[in-house]
C-alpha positions as CSV (number, residue, x, y, z in Angstrom):
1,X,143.6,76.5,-75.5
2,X,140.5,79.1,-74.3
3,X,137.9,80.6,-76.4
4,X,140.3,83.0,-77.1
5,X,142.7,80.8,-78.6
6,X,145.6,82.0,-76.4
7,X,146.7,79.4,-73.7
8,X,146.2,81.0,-70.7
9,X,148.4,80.3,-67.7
10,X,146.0,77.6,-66.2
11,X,143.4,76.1,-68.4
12,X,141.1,75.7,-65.1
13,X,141.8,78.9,-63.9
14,X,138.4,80.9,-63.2
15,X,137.5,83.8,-64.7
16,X,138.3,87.1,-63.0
17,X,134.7,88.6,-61.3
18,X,134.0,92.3,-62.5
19,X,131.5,95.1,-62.8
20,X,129.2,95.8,-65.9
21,X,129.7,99.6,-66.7
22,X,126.0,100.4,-65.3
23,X,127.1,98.6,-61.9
24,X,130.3,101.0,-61.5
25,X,128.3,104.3,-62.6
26,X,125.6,103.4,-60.1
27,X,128.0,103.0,-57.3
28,X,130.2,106.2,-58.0
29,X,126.6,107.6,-58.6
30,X,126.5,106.8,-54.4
31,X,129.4,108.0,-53.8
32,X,129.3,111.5,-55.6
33,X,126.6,112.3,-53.2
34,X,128.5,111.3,-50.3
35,X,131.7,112.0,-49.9
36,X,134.5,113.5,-52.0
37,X,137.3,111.5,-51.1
38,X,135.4,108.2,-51.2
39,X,134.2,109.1,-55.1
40,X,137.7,110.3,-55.8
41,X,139.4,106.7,-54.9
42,X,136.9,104.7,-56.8
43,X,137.2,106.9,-59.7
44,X,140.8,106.5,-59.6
45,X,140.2,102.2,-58.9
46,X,137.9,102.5,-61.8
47,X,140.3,104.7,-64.6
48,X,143.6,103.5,-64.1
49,X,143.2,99.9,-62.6
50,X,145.6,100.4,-59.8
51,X,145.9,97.8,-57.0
52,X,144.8,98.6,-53.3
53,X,147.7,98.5,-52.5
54,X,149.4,101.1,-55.1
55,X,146.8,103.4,-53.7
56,X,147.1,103.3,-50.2
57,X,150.9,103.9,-50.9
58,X,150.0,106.9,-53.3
59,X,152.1,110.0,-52.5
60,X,152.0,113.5,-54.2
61,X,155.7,112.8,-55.3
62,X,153.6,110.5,-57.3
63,X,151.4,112.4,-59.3
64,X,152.9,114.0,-62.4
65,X,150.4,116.6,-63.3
66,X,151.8,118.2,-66.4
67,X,151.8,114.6,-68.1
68,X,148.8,113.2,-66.9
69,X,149.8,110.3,-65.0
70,X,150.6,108.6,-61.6
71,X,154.0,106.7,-60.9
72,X,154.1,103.7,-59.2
73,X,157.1,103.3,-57.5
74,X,158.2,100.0,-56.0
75,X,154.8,98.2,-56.9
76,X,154.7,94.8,-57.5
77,X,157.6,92.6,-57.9
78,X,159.1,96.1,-56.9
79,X,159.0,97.4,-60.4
80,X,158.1,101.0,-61.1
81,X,155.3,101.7,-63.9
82,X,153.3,104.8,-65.3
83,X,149.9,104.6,-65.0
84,X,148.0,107.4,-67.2
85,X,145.5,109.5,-65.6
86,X,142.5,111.1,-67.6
87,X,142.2,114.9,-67.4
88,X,139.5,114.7,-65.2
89,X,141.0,112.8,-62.4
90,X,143.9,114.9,-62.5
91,X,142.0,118.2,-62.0
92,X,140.8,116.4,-59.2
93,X,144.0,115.1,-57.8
94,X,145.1,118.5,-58.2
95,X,142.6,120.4,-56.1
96,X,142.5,117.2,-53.2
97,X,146.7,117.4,-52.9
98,X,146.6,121.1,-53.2
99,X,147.8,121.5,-49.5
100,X,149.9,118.1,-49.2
101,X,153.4,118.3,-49.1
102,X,155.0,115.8,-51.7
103,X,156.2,113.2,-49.5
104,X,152.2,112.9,-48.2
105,X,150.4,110.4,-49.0
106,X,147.0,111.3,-51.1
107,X,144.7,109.4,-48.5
108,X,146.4,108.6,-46.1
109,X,144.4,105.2,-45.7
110,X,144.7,101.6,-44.9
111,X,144.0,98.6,-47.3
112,X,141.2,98.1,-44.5
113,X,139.3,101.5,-44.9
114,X,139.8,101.2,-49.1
115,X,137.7,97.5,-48.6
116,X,135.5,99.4,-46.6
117,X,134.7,102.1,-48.5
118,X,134.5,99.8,-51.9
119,X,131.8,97.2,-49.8
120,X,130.0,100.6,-48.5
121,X,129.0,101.9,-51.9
122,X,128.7,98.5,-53.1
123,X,126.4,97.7,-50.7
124,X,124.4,100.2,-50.7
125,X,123.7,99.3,-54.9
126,X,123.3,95.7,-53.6
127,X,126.6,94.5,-54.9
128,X,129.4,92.5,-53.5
129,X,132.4,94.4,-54.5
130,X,136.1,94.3,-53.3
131,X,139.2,97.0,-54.8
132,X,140.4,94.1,-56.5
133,X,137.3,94.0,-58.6
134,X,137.6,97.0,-59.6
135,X,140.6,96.1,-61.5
136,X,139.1,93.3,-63.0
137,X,136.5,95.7,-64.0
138,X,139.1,98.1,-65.6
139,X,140.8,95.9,-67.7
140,X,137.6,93.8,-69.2
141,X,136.0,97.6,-69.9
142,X,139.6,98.8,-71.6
143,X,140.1,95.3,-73.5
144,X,135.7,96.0,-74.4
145,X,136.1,99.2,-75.9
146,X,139.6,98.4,-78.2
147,X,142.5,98.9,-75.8
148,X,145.4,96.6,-77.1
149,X,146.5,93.7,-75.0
150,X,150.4,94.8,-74.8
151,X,148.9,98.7,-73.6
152,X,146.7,96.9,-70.9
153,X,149.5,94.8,-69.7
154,X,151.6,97.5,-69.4
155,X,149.3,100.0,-67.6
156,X,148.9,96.9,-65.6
157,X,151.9,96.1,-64.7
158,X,151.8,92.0,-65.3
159,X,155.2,91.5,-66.3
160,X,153.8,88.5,-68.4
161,X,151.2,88.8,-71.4
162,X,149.7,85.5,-69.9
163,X,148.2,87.1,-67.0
164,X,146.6,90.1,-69.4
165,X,145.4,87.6,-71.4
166,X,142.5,85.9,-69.1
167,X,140.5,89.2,-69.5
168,X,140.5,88.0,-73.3
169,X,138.8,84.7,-71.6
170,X,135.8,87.0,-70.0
171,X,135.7,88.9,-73.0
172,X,135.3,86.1,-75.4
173,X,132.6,85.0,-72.9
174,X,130.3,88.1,-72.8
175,X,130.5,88.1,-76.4
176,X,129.2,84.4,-76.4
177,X,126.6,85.1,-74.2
178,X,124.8,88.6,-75.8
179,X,125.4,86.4,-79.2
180,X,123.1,83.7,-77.6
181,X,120.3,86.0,-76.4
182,X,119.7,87.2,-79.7
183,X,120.7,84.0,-82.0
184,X,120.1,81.0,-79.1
């Protein structure tokens, strides 16, 4: 049983590594003043959670501007999900894809180039970072600020609740810790 009390999937499993809030803001901070597309793919990593992979594999056809949200087709376990988008990545999206045709991809990039780019901003804030991270680092902020545990595994895309439910682990152990600074 973990902190949590849910039973997680492997008792010894380690936690999932993520980015505080201040870390992500510092490093799209980086990339704001860089380079559009770069800030626009680690916004979207850091809003909607996607996997490298889903975003390397992003077409137009994808993006579904009047709701607000990107489809993932054949992701994982070649399931299809929606992923919601907030209003400000989709004006984005909107204005980037304005010339793409809908079979296009987005970026147009390699898993190679996305861990490059994530390592390049990361380095620069001196912090190891890979896209997976990111994801990490979008579920523990979601589960941080009240986002359900179903809704989470859902934008997700675990087909189990077990998986979602390790971010409760890190969660419970955050809480523990900032408890402790102030209480010992």
């Amino acid at each position: 049983m973990s902190k949590t009390g849910y039973k997680t999937q492997n008792q010894h499993q380690k936690l999932p590594k993520y980015h505080r809030e201040t870390e992500i803001n510092e490093m799209l901070e980086k990339a704001d003043q860089e380079n559009q597309r770069d800030y626009l793919i680690l916004k979207i990593l850091w809003t909607t959670g996607l996997r490298g992979s889903e975003l390397t594999s992003l077409k137009k056809k994808d993006l579904e501007f009047n709701e607000k949200r990107i489809i993932i087709r054949n992701g994982k376990g070649g399931k299809d999900r929606v992923v919601p988008v907030p209003q400000e990545i989709k004006n984005l999206l909107k204005m980037w894809t304005n010339n793409l045709n809908k079979n296009q991809y987005v970026f147009d990039i390699s898993s190679r180039t996305l861990r490059n780019i994530v390592y390049k901003y990361a380095e620069k804030c001196d912090f190891i970072s890979k896209p997976h991270k990111w994801r990490h680092s979008f579920a523990i902020h979601c589960l941080k600020s009240g986002m359900d545990l179903r809704t989470l595994q859902k934008i997700l895309g675990h087909s189990s609740l077990s998986t979602t439910q390790i971010y409760l682990d890190v969660v419970a152990e955050d809480i523990q810790k900032e408890y402790s600074k102030i209480w010992g």
